[in-house]
DOKOLNU-981848 format. One record per residue: x, y, z of N, C-alpha, C in turn; residue in one letter. Coordinates in steps of 0.001 Angstrom, whole numbers, padded with zeros to 6 digits, always signed. Atoms other than C-alpha are relative to their C-alpha. Example, Ala and Ser with C-alpha at 12.3 -4.5 7.8 and 13.67 -1.06 7.14 Angstrom:
+000890-001190+000000+012300-004500+007800+000900+001200+000000a/-000820-001190-000060+013670-001060+007140-000770+001090+000730s/
***
This chain:
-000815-000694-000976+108192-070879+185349+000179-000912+001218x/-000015+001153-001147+109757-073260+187899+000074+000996+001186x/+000195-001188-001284+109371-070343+190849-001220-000127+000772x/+001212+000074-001223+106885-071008+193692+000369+001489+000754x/+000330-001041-001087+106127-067993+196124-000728-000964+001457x/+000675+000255-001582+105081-068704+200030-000571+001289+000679x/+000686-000990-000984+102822-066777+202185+000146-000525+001074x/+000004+000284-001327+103122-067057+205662-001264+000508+001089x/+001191-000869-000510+100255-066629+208052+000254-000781+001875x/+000278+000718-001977+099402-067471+212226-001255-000345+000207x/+001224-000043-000571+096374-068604+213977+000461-000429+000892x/+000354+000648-001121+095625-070268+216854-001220-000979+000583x/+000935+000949-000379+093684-073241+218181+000198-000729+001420x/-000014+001042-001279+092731-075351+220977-000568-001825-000586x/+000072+001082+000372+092435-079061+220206+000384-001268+001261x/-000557+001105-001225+092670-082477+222253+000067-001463-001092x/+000109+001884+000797+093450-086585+220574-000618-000737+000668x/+000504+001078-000090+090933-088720+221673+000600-001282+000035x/-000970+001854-000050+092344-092127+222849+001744-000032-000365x/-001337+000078+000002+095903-090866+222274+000379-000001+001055x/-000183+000562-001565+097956-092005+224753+001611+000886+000184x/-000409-001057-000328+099961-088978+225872-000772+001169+000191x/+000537-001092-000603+099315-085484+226809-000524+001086-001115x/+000909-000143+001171+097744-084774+223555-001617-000155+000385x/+001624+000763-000577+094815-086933+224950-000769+001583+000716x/+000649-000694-000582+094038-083800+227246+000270+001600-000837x/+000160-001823+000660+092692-079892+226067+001153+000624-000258x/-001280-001059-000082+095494-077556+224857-000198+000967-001673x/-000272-001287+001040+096403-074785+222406+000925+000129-000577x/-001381-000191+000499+099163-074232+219836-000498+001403-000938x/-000044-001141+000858+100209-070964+218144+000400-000482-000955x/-000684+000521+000664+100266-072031+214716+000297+001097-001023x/-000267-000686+001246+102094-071112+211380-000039-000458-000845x/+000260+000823+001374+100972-072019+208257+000985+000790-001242x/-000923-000812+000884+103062-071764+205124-001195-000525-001164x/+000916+000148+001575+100819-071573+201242+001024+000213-000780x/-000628-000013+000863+102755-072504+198634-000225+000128-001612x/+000685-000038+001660+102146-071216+194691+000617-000234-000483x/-001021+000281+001054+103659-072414+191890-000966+000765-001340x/+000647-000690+001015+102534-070674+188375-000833-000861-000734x/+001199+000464+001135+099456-071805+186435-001024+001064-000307x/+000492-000713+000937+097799-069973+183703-001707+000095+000730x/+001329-000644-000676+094388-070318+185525-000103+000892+001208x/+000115-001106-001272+095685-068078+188509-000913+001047-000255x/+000832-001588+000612+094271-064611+188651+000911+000652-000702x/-001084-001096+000708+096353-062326+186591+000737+001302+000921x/-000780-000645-001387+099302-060910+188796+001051+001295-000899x/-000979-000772+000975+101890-058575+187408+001269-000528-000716x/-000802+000468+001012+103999-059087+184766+001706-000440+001264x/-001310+000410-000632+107400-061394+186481-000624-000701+001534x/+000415+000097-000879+104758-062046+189475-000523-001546-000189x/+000829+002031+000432+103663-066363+189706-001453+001011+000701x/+001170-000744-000346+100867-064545+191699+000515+001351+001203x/+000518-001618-000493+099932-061243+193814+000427-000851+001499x/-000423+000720-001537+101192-062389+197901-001550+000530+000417x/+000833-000584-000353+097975-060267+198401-001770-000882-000521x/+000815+000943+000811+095799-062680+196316-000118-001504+000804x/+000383+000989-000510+096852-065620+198344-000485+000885+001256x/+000441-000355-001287+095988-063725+201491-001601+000353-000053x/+001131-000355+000010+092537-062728+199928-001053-000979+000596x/+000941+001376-000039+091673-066614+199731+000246-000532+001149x/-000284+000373-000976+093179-067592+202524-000506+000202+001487x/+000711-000934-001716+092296-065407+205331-001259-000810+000313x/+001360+000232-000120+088611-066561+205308-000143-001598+000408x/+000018+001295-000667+089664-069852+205472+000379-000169+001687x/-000787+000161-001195+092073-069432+208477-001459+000916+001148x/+001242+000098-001242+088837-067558+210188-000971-001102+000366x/+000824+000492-000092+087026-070348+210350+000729-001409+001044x/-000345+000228-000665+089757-071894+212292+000764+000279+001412x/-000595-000656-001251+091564-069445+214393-000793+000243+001137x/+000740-000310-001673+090721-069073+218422-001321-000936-000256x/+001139+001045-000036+088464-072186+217874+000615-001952+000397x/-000387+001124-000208+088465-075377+219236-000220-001004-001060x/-000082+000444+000836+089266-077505+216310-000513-001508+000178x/+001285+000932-000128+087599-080471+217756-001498-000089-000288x/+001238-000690+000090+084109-078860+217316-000194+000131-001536x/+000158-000495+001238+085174-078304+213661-000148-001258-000833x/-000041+001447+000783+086233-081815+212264-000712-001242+000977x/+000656+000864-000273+083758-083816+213060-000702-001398-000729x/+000415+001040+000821+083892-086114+210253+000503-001596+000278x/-000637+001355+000407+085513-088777+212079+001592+000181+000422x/-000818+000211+000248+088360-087207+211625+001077+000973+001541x/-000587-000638-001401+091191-086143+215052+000689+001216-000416x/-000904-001079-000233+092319-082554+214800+001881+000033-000311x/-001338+000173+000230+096084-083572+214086+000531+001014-000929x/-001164-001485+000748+099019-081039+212409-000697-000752-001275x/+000397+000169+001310+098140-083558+209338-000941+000059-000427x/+001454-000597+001062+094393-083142+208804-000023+001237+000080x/+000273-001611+000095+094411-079721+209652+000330+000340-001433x/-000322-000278+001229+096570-079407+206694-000861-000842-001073x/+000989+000404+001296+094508-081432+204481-000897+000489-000122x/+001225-000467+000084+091645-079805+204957+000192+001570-000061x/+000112-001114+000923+093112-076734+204310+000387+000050-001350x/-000212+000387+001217+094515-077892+201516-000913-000211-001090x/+001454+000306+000963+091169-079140+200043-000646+001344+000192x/+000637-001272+000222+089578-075827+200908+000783+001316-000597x/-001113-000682+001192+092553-073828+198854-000678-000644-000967x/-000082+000476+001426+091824-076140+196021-001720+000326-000566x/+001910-000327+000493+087869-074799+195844+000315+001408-000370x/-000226-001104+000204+089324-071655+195170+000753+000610-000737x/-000661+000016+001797+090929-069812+191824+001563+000193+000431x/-001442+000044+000452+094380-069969+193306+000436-001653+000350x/-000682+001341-000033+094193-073750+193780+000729-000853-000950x/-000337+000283+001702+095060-074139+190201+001587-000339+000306x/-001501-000232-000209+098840-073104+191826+000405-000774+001166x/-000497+000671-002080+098853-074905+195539+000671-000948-000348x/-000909+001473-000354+101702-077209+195830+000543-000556+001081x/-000919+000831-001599+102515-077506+199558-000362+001205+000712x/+000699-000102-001433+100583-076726+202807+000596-000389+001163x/-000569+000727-001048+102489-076820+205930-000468+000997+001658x/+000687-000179-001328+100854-076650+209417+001391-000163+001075x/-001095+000372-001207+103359-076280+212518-000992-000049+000950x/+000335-000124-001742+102267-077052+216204+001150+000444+000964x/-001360-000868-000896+105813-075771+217715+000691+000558-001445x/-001541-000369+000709+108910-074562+216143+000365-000698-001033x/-000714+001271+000625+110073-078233+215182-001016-000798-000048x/+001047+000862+000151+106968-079568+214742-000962-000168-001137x/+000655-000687+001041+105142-079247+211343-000513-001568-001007x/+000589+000855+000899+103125-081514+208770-000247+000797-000935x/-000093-000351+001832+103138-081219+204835-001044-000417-000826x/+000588+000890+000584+100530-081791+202595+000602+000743-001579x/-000720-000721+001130+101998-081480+198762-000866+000018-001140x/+000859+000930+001051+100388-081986+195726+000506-001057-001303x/
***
């Protein structure tokens, strides 16, 4: 079935870039919107017949992730090294989707920091 589904979700963070040289460099906050993208694979969970999956299924797995970033300073979180940016955020939710039984389906993770501002991770 070539048919993907998207969920749409919000959080919010505070974050700063280290050694970037703009106004990144200093504390701030973006309202973000993440988009989860499924495409159909037979190891999903079992959705209803015509369904790639349940919208309620990605929100089961999801949510828990997005608490562990919303209303948090995302500096505090990635501390591997790695700077808070629209693109690790998304990778690292991306990798924490794929520990989970609808990663079987994830094909594209997209983090906004504005409107017109957004990073992709695909698979």
């Amino acid at each position: 079935m070539p048919i993907s589904v998207t969920r749409k979700f919000t959080f919010c963070y505070a974050h700063h870039l280290p050694g970037y040289n703009g106004k990144c460099l200093n504390p701030h906050g973006h309202n973000s919107d993440l988009e989860i993208e499924v495409c159909y694979d037979p190891k999903l969970p079992p959705a209803y017949p015509g369904m790639v999956i349940d919208f309620k299924d990605i929100s089961k797995y999801v949510n828990p992730i997005l608490e562990k970033l919303d209303h948090k300073n995302l500096n505090d979180i990635f501390i591997n090294g790695l700077n808070p940016t629209a693109e690790n955020i998304a990778d690292w939710i991306a990798a924490e989707i794929l520990k989970t039984p609808i990663g079987a389906g994830l094909i594209r993770v997209q983090v906004s920091e504005t409107n017109d501002s957004f990073a992709t991770w695909r698979k």
